[in-house]
Backbone as a ProteinNet text record, in pm:
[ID]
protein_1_A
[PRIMARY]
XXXXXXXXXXXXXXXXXXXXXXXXXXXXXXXXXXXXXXXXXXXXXXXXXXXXXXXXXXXXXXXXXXXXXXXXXXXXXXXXXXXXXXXXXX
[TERTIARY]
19490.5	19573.1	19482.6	19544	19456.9	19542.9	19519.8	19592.8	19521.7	19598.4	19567.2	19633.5	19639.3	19741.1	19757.7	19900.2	19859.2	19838.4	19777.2	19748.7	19858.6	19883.9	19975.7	20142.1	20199.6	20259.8	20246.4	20143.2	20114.8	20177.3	20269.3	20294.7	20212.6	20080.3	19994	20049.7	20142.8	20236.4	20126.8	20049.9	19967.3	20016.3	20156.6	20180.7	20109.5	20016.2	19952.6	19827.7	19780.3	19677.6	19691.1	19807.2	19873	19887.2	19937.5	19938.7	19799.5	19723.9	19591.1	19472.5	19411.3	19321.1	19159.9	19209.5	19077.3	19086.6	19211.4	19196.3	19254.9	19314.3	19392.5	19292.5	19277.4	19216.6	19254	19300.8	19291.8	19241.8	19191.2	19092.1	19062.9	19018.3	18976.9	19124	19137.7	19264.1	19437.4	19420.7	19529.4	19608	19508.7	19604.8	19568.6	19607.3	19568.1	19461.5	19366.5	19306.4	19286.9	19191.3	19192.8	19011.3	19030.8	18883.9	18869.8	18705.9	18723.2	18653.2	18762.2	18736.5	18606.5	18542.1	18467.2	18294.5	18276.8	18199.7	18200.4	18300.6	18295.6	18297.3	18358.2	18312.7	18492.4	18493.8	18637	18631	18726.8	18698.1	18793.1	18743.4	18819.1	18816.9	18751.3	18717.4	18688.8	18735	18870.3	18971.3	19009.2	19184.4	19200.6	19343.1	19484.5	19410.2	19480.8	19473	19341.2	19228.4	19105.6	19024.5	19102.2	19041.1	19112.8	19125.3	19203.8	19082.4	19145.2	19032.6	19109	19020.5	19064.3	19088.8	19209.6	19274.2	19223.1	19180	19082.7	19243.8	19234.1	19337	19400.3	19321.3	19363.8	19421.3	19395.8	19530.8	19607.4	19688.3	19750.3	19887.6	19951.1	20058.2	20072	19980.6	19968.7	19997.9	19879	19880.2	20024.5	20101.7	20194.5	20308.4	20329.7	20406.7	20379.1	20300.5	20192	20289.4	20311	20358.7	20488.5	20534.5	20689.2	20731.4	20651.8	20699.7	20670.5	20566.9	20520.7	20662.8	20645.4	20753.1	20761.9	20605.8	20564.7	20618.8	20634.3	20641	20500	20388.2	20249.9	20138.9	20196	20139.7	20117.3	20007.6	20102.2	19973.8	20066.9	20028.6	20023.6	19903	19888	19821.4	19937.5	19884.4	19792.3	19701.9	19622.2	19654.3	19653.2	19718.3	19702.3	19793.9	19711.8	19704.7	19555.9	19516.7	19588	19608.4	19671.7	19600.8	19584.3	19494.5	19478.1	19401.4	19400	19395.9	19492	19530.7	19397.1	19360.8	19263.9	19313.2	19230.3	19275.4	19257.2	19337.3	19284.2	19371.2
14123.3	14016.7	13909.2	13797.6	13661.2	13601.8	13490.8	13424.4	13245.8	13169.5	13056.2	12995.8	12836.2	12789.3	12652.4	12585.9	12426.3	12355.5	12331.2	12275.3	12148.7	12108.9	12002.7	12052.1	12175.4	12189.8	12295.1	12360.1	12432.7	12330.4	12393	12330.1	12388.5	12457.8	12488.6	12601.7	12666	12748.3	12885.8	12915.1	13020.3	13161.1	13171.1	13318.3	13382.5	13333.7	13369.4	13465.5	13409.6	13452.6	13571.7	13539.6	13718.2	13790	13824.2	13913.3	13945.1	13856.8	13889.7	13790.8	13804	13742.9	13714.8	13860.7	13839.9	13710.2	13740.6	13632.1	13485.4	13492.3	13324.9	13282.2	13198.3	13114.2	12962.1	12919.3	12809.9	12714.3	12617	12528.1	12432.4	12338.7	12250.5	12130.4	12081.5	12014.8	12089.3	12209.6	12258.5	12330.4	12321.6	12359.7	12502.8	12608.3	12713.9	12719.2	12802.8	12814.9	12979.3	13023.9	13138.7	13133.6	13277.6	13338.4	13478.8	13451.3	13524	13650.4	13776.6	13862.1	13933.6	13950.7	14031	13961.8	13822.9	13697.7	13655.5	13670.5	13632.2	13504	13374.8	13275.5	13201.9	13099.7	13038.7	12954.5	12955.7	12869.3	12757.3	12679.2	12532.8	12347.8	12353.2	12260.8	12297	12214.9	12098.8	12160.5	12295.7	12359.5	12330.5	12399.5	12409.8	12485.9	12536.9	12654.5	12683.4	12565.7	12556.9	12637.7	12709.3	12761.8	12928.1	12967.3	13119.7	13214.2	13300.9	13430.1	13607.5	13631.5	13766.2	13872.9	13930.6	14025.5	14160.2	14191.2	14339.5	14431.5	14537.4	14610	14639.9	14656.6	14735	14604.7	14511	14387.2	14351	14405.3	14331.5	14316.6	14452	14401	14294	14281.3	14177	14067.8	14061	13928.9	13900.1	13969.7	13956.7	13922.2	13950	13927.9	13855.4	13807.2	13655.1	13561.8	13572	13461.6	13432.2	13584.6	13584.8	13533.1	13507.8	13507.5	13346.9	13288.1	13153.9	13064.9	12931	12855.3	12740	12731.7	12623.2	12657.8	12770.5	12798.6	12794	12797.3	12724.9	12802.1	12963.7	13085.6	13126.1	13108.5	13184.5	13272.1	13374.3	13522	13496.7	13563.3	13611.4	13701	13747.1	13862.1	13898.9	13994.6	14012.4	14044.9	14006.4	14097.4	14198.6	14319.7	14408.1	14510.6	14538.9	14542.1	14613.5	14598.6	14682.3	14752.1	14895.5	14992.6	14941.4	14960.1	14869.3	15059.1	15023.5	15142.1	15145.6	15312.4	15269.6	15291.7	15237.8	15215.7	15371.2	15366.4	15498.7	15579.4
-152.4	-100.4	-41.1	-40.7	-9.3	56.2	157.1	242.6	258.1	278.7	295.4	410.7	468.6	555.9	539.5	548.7	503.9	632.9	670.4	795.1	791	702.5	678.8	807.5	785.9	824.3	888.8	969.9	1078.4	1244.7	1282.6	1385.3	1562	1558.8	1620.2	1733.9	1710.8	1790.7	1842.7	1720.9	1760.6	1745.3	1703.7	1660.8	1605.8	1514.3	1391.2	1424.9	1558.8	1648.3	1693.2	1749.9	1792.5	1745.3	1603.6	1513.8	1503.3	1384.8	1357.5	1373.2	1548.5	1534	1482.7	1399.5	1292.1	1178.1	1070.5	1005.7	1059.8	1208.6	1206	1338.1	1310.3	1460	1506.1	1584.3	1636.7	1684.9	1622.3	1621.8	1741.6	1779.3	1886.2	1835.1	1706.5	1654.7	1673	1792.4	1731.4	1664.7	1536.3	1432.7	1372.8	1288.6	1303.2	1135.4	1163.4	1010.6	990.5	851.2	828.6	867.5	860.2	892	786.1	727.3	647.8	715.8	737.6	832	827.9	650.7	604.1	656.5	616.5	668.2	787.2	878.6	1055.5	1071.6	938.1	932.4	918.3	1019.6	975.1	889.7	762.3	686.5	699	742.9	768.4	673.5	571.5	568.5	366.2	311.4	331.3	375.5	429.9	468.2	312.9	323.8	254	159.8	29.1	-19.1	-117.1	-89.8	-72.5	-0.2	98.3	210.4	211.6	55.4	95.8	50.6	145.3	200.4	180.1	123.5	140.6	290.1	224.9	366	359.3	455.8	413	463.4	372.9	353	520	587.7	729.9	794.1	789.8	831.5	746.5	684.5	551.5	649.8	674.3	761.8	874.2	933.7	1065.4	977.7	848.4	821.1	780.1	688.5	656.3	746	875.9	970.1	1025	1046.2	1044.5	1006.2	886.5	776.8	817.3	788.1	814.8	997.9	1056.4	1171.6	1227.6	1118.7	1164.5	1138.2	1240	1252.9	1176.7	1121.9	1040.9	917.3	843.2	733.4	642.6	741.4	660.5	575.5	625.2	588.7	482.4	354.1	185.5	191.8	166.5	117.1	-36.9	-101.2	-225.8	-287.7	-344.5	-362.2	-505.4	-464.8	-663	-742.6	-823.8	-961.5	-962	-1045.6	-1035	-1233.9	-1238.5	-1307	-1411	-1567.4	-1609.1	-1713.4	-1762.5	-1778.6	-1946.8	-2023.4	-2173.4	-2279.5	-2331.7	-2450.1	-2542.2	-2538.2	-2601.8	-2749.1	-2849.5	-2976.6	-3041	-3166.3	-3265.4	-3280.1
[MASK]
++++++++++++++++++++++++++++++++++++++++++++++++++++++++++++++++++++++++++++++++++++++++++

């Protein structure tokens, strides 16, 4: 799973923090960004879905309630495909 935020419509409330302040942080602007938990590094710049980071399995729920709980609506979860096994021939 991967996560992004549109800063466009982050309304800087900070829920996001509370859930999981590994991947969300709140910037000096306000507004909330992601952090890539694995790197220790917030990725801010350019933002928006330029800036999506992988969710290490052991926050997936936070992050997810994260989303669901933000007021901005600014949260997108995405999720990975997941792989499908290839028939072998013969």
């Amino acid at each position: 799973m991967r996560v992004w935020i549109d800063q466009d419509l982050c309304t800087g409330d900070g829920l996001c923090t509370d859930h999981s302040p590994e991947v969300f942080v709140l910037l000096e602007d306000g507004i909330s960004y992601v952090r890539d938990a694995a790197a220790g590094v917030v990725v801010s710049d350019p933002g928006g879905r330029a800036c999506i980071v992988p969710v290490p399995g052991r926050l997936t729920a936070a992050v997810i309630d994260a989303a669901l709980d933000c007021p901005g609506e600014c949260i997108f979860v995405e999720h990975d495909p997941v792989p499908v096994p290839r028939r072998a021939d013969g």
